[in-house]
N, C-alpha and C positions, 0 to 999 in steps of 0.2 A: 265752377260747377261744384256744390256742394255736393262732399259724399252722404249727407243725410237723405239728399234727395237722388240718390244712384241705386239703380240696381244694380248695374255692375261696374266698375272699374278695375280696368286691364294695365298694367302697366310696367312699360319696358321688359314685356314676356317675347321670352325667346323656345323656342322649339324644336333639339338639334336629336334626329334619329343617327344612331349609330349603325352602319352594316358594314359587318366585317372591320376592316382599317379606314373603311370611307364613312367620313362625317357627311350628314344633308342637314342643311338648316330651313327647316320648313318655314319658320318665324324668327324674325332678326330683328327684333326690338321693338314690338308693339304697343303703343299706348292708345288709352282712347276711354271715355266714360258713355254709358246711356244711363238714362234719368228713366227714373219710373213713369210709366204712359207712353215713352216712347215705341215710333214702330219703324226699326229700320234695318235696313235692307243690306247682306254683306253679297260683293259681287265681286270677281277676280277671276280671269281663264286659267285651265286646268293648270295643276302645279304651282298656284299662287298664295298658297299657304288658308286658303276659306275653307277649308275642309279642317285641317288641323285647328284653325280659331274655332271653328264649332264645337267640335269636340273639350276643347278647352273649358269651353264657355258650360256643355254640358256636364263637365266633371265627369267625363268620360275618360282624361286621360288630363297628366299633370303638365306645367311648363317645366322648361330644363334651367329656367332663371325668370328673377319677374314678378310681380304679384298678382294675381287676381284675388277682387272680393267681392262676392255673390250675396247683395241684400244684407251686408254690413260684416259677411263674414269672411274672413282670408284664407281659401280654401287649399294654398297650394300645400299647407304641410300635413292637412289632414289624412288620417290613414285610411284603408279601402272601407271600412264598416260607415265610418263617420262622413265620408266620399258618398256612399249609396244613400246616408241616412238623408244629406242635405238633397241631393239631386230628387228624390223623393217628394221632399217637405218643397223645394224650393222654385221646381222646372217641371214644367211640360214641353213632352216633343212630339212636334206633329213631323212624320214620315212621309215620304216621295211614294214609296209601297205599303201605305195603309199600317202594316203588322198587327192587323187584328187578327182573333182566333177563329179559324174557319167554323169549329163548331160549336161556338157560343155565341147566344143570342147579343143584341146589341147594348142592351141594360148590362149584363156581365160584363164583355169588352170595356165599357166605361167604368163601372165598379171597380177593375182590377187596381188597380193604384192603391184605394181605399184598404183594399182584400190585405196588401202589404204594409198598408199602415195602420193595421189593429182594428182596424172600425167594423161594427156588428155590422150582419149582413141586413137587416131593416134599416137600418142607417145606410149602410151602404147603396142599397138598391133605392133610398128615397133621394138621396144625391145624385144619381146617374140616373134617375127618370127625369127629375129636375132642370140637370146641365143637357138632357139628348133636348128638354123641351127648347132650350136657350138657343140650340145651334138651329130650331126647323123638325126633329125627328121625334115628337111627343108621340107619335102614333105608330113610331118603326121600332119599341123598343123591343117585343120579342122577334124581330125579325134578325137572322143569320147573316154574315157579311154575302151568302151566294145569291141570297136575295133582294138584295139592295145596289143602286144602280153604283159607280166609280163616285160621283160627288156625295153619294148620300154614305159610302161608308170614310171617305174623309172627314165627312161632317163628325160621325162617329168616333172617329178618332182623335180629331179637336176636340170633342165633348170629352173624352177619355185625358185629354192632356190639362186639361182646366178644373177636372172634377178635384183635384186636390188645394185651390185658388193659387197654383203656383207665384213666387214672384215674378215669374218669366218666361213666355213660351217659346219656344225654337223651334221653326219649322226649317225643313229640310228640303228645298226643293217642291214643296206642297201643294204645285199643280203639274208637274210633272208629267203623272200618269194622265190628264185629264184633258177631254176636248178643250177648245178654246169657249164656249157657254159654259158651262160646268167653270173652268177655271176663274170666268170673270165673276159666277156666284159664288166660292171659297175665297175671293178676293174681297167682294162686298161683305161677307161674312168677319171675316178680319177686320174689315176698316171699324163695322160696327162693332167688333171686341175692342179694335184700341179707343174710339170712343168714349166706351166706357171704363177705361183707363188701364184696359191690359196694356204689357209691357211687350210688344212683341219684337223678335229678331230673326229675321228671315233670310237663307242664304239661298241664291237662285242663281244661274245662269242667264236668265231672262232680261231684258233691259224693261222687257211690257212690262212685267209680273213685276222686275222693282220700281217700277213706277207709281207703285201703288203704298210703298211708304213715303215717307215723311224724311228719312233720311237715308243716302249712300253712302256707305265706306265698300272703298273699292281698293284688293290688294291684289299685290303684283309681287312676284320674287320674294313675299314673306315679309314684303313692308305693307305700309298703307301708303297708297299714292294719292287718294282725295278723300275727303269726309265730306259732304255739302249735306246740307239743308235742302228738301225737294219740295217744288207743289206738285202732291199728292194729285192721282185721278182720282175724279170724278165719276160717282155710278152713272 
């Protein structure tokens, strides 16, 4: 697997929380590459270290050994400004609980990324009219997250996690909150993003909802216990 063609490469990252005299090794020597376009799925019961790899993966928190490199760059030694600047420039995260702002319209909620990244607000606000048309919501964008139904503000917020063309999106559990209709349309919504060559990584509990990438890696005790190759459902 060529790193030129990776967006991330994870490797031999270890993950050891300290409390008190007691060590916990959430991650115990992890390797593994995804290639850009891919869309797959991290799965493992509670305590099996996929919360910790997310994070990781977000640049939300650093390994305790190991390297990651996010879209060619080796993020583990970077300091917190340069930490916020990549995750920024580099990731979108779609959330389990939406975390839009209850009282700004939906065009703002997507804009905000932008808002951090310097960009004028006509710029701004023609890019989040743009990305809401991309997801389905061309017509909901002054509408409020109270006014929009559970799918339409996830929509929302995928549109907010893409308006900066991240290399990588991370979704969180991202049907979660949602009926079972509503979740299988954020699922069809996904597959048409990787389609057209988003990168996506998605950590679920769900066996249905990871059905719906292309690949599993599945951890256990802070290892990986299978990687496989899936076929994808079908809309």
């Amino acid at each position: 697997m060529s790193a030129n063609s990776s967006a991330i490469v994870i490797t031999k990252v270890t993950k050891i929380y300290k409390m008190g005299a007691l060590e916990v090794a959430a991650l115990r020597g992890v390797s593994f590459a995804i290639e850009r376009g891919e869309y797959v799925a991290i799965m493992g019961p509670s305590g099996s270290g996929k919360s910790t790899l997310m994070n990781l993966i977000g640049c939300l928190d650093r390994p305790t050994s190991g390297e990651y490199v996010l879209d060619g760059t080796s993020v583990g030694s970077l300091d917190d400004n340069a930490l916020a600047a990549i995750r920024l420039r580099k990731l979108g995260f779609v959330f389990q609980g939406f975390n839009l702002l209850a009282r700004t319209n939906a065009i703002k909620n997507v804009a905000l990324p932008l808002f951090y990244a310097g960009i004028s607000q006509r710029e701004r606000e023609r890019r989040a009219e743009r990305m809401l048309s991309e997801v389905g919501l061309g017509d909901r964008g002054n509408h409020k997250p109270n006014e929009l139904s559970g799918g339409q503000q996830q929509r929302v917020a995928i549109a907010r996690a893409l308006v900066n063309d991240p290399a990588v999106l991370l979704a969180d559990e991202p049907t979660g909150n949602l009926d079972s209709t509503t979740s299988a349309e954020i699922m069809e919504l996904f597959r048409q993003l990787n389609a057209v060559g988003r990168t996506i990584i998605m950590v679920t509990h769900d066996p249905e909802t990871a059905r719906n990438a292309k690949r599993v890696i599945r951890l256990r005790d802070g290892l990986i216990v299978s990687d496989e190759v899936t076929e994808p459902l079908r809309a």
